[in-house]
Each structure stands twice: as structure tokens, then as C-alpha cells.
PyMOL Python script that loads the backbone (N, CA, C, O; Angstrom):
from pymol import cmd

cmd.read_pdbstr("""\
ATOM      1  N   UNK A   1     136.932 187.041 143.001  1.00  0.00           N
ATOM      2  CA  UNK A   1     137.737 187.009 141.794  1.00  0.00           C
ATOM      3  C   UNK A   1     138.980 186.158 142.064  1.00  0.00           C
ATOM      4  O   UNK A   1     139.626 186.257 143.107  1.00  0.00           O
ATOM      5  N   UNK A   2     139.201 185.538 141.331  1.00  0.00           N
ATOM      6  CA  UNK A   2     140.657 184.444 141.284  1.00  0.00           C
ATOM      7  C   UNK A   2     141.951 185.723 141.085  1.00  0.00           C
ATOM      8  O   UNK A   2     142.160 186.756 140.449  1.00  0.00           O
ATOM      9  N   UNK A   3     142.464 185.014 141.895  1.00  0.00           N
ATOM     10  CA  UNK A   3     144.038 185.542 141.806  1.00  0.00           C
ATOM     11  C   UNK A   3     144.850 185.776 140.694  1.00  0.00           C
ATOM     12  O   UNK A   3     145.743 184.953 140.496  1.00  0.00           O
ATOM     13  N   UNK A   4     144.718 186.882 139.791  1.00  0.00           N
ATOM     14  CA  UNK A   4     145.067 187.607 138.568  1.00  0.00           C
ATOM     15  C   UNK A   4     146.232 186.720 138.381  1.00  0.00           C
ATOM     16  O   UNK A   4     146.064 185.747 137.645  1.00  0.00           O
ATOM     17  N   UNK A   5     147.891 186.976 139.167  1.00  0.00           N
ATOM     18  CA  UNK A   5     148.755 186.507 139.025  1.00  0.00           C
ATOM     19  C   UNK A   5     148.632 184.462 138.467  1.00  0.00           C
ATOM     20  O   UNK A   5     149.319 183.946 137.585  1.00  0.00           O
ATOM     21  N   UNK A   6     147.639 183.794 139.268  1.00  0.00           N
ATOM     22  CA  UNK A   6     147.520 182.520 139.153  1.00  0.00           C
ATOM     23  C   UNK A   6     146.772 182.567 137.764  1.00  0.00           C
ATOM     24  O   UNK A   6     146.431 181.468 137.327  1.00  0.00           O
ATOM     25  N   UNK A   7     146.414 183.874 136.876  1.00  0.00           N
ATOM     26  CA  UNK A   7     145.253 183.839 135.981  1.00  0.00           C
ATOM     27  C   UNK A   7     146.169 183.402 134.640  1.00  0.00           C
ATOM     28  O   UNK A   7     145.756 182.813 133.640  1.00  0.00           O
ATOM     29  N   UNK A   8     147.859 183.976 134.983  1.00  0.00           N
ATOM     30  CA  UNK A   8     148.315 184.083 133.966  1.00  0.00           C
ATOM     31  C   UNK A   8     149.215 183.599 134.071  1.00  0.00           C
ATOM     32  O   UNK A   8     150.219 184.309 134.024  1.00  0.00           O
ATOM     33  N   UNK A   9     149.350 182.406 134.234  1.00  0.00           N
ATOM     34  CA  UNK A   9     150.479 180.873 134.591  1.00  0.00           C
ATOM     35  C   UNK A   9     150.883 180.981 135.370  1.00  0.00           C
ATOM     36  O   UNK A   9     152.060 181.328 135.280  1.00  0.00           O
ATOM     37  N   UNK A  10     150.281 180.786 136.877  1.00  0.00           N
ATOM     38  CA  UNK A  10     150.505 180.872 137.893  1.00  0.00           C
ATOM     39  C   UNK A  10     152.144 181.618 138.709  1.00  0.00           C
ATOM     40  O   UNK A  10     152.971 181.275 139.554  1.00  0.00           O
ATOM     41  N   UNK A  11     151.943 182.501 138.025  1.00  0.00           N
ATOM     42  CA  UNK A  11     152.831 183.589 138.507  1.00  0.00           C
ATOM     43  C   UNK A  11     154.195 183.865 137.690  1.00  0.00           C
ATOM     44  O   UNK A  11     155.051 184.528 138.276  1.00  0.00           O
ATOM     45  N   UNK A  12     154.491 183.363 136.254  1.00  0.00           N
ATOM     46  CA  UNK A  12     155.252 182.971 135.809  1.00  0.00           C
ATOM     47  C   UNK A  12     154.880 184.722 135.147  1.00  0.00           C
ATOM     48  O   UNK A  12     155.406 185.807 135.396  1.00  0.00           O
ATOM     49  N   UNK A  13     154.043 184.427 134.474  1.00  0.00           N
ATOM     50  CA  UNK A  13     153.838 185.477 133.595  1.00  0.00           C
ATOM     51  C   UNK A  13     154.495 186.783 134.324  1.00  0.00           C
ATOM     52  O   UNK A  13     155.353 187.486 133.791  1.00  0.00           O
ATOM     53  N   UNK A  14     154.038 186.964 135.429  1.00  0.00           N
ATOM     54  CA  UNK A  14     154.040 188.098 136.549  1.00  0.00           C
ATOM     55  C   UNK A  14     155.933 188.796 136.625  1.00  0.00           C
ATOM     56  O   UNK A  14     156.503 189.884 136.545  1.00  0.00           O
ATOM     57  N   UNK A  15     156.302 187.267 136.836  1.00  0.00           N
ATOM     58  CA  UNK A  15     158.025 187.516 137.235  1.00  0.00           C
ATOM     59  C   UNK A  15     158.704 187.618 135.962  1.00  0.00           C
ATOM     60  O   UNK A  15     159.904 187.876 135.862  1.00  0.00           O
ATOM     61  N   UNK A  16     157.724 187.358 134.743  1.00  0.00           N
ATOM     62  CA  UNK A  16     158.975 187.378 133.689  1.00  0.00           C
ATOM     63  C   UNK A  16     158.794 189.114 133.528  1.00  0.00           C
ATOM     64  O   UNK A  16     159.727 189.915 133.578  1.00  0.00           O
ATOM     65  N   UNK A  17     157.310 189.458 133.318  1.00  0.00           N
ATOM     66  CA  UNK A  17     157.015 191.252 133.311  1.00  0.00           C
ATOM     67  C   UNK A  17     157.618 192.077 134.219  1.00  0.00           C
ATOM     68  O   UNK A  17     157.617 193.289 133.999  1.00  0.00           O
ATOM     69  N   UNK A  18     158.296 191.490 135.513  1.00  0.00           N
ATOM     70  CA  UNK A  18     159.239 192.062 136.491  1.00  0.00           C
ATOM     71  C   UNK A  18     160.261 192.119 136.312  1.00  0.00           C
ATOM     72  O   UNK A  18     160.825 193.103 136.791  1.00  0.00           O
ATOM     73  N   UNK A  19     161.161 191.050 135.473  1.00  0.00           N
ATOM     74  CA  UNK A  19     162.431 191.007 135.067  1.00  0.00           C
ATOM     75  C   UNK A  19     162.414 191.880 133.746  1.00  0.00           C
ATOM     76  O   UNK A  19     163.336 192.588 133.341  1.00  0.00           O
ATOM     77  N   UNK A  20     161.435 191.725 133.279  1.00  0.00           N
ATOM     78  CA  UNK A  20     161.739 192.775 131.568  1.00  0.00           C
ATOM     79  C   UNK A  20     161.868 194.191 132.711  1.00  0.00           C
ATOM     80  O   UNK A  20     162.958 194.719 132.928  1.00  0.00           O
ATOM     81  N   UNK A  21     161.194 194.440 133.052  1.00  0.00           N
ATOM     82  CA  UNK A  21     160.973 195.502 133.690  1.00  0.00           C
ATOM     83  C   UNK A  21     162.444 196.186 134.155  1.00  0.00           C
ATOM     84  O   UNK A  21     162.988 197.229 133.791  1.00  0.00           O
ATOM     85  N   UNK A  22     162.851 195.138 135.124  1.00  0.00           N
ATOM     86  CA  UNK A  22     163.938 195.642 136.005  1.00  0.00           C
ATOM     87  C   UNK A  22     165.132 196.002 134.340  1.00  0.00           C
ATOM     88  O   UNK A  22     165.613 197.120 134.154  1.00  0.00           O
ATOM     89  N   UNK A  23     165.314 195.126 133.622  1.00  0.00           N
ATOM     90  CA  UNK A  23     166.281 195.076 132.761  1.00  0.00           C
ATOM     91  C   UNK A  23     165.842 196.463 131.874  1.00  0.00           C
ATOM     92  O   UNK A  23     166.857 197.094 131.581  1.00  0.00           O
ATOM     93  N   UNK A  24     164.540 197.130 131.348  1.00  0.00           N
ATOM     94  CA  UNK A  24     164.535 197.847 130.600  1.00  0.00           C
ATOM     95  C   UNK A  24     165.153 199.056 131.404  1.00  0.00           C
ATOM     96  O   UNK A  24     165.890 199.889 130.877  1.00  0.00           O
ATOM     97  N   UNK A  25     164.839 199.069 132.522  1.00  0.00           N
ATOM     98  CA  UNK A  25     165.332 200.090 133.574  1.00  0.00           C
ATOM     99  C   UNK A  25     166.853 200.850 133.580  1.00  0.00           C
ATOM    100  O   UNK A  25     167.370 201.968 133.569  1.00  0.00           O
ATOM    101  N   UNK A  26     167.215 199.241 133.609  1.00  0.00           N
ATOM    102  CA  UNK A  26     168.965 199.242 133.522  1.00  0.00           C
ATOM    103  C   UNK A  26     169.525 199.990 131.555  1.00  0.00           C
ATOM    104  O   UNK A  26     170.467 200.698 131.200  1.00  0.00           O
ATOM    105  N   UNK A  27     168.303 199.309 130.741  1.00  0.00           N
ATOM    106  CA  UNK A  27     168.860 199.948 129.484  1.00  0.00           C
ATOM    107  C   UNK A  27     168.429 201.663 129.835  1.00  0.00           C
ATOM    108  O   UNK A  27     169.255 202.557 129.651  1.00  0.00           O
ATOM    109  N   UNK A  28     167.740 201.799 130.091  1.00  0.00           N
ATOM    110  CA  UNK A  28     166.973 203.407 130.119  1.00  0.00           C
ATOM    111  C   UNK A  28     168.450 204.302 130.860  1.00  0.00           C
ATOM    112  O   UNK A  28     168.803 205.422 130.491  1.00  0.00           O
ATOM    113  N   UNK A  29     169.147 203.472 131.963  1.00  0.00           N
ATOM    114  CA  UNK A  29     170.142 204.089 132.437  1.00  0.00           C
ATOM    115  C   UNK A  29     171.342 204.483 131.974  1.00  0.00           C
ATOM    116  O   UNK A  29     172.052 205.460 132.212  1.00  0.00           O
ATOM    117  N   UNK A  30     171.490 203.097 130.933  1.00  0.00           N
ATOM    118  CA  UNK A  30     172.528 203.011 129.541  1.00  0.00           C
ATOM    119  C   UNK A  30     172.476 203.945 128.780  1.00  0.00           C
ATOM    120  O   UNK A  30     173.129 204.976 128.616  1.00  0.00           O
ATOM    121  N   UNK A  31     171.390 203.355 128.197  1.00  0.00           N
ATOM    122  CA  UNK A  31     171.046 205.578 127.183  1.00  0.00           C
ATOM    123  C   UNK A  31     171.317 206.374 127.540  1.00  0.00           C
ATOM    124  O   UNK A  31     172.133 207.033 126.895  1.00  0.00           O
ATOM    125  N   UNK A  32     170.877 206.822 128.682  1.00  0.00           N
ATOM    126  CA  UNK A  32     171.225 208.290 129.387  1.00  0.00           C
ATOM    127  C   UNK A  32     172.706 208.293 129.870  1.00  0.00           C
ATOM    128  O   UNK A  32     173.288 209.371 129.755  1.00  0.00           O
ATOM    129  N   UNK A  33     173.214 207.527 130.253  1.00  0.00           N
ATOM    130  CA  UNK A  33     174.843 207.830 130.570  1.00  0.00           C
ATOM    131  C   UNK A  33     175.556 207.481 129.362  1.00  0.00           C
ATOM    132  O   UNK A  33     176.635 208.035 129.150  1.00  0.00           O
ATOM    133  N   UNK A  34     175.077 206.597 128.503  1.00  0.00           N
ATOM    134  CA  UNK A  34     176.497 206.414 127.246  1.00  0.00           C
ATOM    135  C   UNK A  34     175.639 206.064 126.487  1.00  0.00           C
ATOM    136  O   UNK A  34     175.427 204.903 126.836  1.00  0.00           O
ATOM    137  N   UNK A  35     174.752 206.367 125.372  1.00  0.00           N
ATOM    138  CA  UNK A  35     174.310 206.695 124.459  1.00  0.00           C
ATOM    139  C   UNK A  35     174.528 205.273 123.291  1.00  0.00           C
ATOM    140  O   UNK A  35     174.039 204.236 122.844  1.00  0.00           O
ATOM    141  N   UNK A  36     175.975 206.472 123.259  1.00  0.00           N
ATOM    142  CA  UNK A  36     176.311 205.664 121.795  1.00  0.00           C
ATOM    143  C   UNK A  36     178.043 204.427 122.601  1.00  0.00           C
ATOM    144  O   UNK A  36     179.188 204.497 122.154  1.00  0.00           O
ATOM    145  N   UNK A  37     177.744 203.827 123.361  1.00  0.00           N
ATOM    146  CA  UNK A  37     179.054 202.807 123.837  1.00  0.00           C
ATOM    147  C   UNK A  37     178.608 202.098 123.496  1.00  0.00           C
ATOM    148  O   UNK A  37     177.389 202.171 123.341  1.00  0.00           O
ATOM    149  N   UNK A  38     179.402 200.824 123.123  1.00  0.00           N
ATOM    150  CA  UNK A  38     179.617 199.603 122.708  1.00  0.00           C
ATOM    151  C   UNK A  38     178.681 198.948 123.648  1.00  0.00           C
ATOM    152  O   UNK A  38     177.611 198.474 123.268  1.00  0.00           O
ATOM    153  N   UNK A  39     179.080 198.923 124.861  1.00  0.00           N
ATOM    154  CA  UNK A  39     178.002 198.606 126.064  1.00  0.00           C
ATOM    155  C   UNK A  39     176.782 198.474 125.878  1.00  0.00           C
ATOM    156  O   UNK A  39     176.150 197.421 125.962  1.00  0.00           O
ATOM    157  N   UNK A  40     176.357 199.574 125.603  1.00  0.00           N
ATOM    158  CA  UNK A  40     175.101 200.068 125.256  1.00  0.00           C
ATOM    159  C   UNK A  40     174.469 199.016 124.299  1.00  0.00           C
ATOM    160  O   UNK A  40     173.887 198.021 124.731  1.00  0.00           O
ATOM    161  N   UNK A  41     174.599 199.262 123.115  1.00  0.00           N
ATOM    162  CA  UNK A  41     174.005 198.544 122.203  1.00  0.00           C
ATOM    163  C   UNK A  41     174.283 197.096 122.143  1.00  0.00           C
ATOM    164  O   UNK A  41     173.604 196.406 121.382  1.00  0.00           O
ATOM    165  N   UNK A  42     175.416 196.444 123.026  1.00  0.00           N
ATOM    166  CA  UNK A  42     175.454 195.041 123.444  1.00  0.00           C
ATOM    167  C   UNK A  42     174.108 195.000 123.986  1.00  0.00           C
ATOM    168  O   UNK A  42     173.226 194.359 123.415  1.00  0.00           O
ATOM    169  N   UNK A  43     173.867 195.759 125.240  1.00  0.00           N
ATOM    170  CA  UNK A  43     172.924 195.550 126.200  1.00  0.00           C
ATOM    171  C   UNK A  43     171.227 195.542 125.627  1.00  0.00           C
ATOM    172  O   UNK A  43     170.363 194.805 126.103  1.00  0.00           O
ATOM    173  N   UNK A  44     171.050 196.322 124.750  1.00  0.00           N
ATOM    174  CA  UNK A  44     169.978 196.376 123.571  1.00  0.00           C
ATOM    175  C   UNK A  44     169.578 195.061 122.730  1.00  0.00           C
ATOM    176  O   UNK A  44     168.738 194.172 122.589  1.00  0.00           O
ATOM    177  N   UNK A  45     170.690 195.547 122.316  1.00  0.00           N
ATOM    178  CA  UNK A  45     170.629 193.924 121.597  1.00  0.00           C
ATOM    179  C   UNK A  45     170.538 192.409 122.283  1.00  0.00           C
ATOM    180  O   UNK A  45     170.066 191.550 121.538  1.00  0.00           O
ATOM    181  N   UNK A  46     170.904 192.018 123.512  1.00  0.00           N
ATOM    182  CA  UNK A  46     170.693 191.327 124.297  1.00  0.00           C
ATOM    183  C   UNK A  46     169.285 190.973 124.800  1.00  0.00           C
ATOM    184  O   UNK A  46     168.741 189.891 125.018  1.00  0.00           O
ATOM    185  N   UNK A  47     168.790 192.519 124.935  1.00  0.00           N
ATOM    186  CA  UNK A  47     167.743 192.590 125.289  1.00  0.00           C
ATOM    187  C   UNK A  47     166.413 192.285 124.607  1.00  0.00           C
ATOM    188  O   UNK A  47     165.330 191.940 125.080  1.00  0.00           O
ATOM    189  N   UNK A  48     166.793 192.501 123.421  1.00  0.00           N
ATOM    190  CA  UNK A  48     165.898 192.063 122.281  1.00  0.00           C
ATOM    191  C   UNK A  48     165.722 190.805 121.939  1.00  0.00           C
ATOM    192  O   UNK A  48     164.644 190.226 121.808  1.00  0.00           O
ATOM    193  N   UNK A  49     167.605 190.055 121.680  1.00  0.00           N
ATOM    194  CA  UNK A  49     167.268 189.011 121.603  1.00  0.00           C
ATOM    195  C   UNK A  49     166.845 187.890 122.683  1.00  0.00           C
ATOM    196  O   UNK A  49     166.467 186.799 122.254  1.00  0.00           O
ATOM    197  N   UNK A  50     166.879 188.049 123.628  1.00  0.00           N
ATOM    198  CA  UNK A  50     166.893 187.006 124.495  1.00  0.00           C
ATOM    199  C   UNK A  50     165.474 187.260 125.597  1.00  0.00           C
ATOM    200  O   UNK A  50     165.110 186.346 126.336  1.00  0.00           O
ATOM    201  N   UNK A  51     164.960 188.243 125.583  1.00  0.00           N
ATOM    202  CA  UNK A  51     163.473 188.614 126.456  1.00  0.00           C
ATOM    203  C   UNK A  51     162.589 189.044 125.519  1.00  0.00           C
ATOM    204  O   UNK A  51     161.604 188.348 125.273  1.00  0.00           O
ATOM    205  N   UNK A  52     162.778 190.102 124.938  1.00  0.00           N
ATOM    206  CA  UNK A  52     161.800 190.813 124.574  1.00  0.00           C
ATOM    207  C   UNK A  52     160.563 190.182 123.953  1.00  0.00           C
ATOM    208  O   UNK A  52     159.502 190.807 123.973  1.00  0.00           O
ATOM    209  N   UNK A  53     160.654 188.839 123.340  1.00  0.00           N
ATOM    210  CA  UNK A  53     159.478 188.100 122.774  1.00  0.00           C
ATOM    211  C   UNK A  53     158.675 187.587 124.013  1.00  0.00           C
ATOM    212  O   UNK A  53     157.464 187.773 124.132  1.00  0.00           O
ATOM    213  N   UNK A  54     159.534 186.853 125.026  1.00  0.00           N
ATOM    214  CA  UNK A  54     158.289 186.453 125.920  1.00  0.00           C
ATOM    215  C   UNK A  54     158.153 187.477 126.617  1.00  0.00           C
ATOM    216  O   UNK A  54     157.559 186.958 127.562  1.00  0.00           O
ATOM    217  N   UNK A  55     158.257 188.689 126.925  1.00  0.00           N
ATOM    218  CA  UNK A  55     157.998 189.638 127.854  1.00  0.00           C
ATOM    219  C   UNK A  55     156.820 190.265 127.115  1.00  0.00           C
ATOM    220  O   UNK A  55     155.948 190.754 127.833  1.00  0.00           O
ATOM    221  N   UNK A  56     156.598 190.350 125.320  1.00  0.00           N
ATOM    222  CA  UNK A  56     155.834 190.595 124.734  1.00  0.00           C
ATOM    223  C   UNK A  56     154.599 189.718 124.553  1.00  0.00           C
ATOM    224  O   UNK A  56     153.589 190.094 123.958  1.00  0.00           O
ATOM    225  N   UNK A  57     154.734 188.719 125.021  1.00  0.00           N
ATOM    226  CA  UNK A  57     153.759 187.084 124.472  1.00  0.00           C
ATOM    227  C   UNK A  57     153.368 187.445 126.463  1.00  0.00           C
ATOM    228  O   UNK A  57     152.155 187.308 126.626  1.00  0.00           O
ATOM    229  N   UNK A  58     153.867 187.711 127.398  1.00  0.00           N
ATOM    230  CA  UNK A  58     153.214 187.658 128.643  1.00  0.00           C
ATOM    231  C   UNK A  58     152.434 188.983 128.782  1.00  0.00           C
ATOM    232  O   UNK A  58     151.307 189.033 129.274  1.00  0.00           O
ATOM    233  N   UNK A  59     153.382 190.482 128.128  1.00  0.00           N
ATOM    234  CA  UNK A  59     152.589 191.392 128.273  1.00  0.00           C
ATOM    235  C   UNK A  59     150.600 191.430 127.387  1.00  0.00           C
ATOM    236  O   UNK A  59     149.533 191.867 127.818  1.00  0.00           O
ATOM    237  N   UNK A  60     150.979 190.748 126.087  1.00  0.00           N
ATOM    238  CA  UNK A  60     149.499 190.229 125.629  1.00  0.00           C
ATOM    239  C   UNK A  60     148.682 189.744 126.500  1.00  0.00           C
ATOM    240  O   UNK A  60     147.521 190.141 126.602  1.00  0.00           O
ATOM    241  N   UNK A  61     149.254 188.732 127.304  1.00  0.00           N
ATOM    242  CA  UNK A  61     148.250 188.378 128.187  1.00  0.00           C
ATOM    243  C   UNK A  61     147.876 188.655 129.062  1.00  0.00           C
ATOM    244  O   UNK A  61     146.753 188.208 129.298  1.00  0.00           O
ATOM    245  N   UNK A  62     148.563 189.618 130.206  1.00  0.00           N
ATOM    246  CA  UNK A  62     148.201 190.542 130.880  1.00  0.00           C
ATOM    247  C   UNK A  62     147.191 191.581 130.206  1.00  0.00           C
ATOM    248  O   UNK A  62     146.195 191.830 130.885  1.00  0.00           O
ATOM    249  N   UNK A  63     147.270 192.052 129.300  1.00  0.00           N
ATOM    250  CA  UNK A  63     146.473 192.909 128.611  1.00  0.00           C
ATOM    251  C   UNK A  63     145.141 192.519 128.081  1.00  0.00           C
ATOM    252  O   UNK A  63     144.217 193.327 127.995  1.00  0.00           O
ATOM    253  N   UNK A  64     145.051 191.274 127.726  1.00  0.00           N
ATOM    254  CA  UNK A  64     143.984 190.113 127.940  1.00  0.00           C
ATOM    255  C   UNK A  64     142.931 190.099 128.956  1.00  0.00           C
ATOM    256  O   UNK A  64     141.742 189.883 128.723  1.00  0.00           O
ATOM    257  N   UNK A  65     143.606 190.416 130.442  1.00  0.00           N
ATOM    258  CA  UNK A  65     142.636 189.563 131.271  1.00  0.00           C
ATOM    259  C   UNK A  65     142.073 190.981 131.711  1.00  0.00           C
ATOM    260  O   UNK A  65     142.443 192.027 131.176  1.00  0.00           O
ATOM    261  N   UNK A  66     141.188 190.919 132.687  1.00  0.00           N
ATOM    262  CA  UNK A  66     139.805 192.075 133.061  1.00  0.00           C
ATOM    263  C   UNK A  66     140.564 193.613 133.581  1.00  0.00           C
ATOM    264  O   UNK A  66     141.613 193.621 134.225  1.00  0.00           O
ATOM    265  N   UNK A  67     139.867 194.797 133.195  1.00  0.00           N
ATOM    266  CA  UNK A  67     140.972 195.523 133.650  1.00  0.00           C
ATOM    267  C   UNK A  67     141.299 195.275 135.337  1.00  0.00           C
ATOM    268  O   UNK A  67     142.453 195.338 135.760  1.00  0.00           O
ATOM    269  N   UNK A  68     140.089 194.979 136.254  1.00  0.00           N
ATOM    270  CA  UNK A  68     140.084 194.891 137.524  1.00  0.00           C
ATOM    271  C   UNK A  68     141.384 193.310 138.075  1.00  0.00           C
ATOM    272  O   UNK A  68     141.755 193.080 139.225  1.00  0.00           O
ATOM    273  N   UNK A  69     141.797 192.467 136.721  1.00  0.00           N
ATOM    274  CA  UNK A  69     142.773 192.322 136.913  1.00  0.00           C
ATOM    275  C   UNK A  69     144.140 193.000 136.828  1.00  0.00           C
ATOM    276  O   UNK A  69     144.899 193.285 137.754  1.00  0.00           O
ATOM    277  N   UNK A  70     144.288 193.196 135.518  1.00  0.00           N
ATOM    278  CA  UNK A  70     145.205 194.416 135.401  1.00  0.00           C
ATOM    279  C   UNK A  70     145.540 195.304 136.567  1.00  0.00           C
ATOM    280  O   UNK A  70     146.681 195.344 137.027  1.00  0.00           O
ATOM    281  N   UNK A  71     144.713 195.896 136.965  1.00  0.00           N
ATOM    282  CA  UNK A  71     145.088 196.854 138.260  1.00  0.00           C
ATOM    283  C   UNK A  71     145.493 195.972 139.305  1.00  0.00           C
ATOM    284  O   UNK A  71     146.245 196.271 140.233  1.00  0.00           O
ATOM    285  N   UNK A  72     145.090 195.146 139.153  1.00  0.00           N
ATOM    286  CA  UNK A  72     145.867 194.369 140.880  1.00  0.00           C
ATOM    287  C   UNK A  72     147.010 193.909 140.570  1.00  0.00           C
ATOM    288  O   UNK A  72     147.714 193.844 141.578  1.00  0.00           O
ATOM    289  N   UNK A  73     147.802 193.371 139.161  1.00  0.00           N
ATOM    290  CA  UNK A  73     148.719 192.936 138.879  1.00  0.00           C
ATOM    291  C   UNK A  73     149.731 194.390 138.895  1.00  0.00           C
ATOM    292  O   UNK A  73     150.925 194.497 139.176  1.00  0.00           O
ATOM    293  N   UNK A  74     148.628 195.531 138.433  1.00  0.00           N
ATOM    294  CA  UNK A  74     150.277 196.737 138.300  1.00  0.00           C
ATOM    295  C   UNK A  74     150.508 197.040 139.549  1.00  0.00           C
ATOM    296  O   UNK A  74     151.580 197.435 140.006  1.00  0.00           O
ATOM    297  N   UNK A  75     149.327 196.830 140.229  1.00  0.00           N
ATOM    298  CA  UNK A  75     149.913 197.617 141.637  1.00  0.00           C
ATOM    299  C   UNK A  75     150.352 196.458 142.585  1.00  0.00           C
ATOM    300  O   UNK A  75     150.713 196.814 143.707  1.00  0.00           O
ATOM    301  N   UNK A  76     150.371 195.432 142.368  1.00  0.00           N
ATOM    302  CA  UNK A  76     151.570 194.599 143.066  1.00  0.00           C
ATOM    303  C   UNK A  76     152.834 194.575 142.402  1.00  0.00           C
ATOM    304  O   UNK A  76     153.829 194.077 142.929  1.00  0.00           O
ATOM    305  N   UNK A  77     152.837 195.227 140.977  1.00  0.00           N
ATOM    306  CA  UNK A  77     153.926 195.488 140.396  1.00  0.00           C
ATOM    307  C   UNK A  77     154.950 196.478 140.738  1.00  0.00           C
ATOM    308  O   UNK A  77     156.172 196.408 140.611  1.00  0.00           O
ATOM    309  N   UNK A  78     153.978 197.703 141.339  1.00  0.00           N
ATOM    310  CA  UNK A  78     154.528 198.533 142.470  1.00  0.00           C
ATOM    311  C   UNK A  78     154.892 198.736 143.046  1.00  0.00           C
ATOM    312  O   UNK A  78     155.601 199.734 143.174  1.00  0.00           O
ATOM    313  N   UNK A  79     154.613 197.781 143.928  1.00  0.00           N
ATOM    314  CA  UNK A  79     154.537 197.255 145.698  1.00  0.00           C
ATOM    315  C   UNK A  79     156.067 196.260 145.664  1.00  0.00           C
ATOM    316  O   UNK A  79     156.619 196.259 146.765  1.00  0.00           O
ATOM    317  N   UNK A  80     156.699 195.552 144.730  1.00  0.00           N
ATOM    318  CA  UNK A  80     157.811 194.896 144.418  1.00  0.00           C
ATOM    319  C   UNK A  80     158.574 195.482 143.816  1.00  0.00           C
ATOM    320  O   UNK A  80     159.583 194.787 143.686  1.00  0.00           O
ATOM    321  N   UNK A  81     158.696 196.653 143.231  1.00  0.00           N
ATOM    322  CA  UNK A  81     159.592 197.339 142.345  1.00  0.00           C
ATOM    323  C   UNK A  81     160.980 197.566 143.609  1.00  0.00           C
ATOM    324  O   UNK A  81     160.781 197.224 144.774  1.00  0.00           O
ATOM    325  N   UNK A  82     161.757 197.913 143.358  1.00  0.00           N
ATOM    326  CA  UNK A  82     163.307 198.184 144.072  1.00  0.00           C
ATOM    327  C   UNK A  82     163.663 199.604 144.419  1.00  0.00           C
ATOM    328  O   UNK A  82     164.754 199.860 144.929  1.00  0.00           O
TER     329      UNK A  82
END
""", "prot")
cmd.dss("prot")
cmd.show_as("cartoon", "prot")
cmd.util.cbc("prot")
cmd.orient("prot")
């Protein structure tokens, strides 16, 4: 089987689903400590505007390819998490 990550623009796809990732993380932390701050909903809104479409246009395509890709992409997704 070809290298999942190379399946889906040669690794581009991979690091942008890592960065949404890391960033939704950081909002999930926002919510839970300050809810309703100014902060907060900067950081939301940021988030929306400026990732959330290609993180959505890469997650399609991950979701696209075989599940036996899929699984090798989450669990190297794993294996890199922080």
C-alpha cells in the first residue's frame, strides 16, 4: 500500500489536520477556563476564519481514502501529538 500521508498531498494534508488539531486543543482549553472572555471568542473566531475551511477540505479527504488508510494516518496522528 502507498504511503497514506503521500496519498493526500504529500504530507501537506497530514500537517495542516495536526495544526487544526493542536489549535482546537488550545480553544477547548479557552472554554473551560474563560468561557465567556473577550479572548475567547477572538480565538474562535480566528479559528474559523482563518483554518477551519482547509482543515475541513483536508479532513474530506482523509475521510476519502481506504479505512486501512485512515488508521495509519490517526495513529501516526498519535504517535506526534504533544
Amino acid at each position: 500500500m502507498a504511503d497514506p500521508v503521500l496519498a493526500t498531498g504529500n504530507g501537506a494534508d497530514f500537517a495542516l489536520l495536526m495544526q487544526a488539531r493542536r489549535r482546537l486543543r488550545d480553544l477547548v482549553v479557552q472554554l473551560e477556563m474563560a468561557p465567556f472572555a473577550d479572548r475567547t471568542a477572538a480565538s474562535m473566531r480566528a479559528y474559523l476564519d482563518e483554518d477551519a475551511g482547509p482543515a475541513q477540505a483536508a479532513f474530506a479527504r482523509w475521510a476519502a481514502l481506504p479505512k486501512a488508510a485512515r488508521d495509519t494516518l490517526a495513529a501516526r496522528m498519535r504517535q506526534e501529538q504533544p
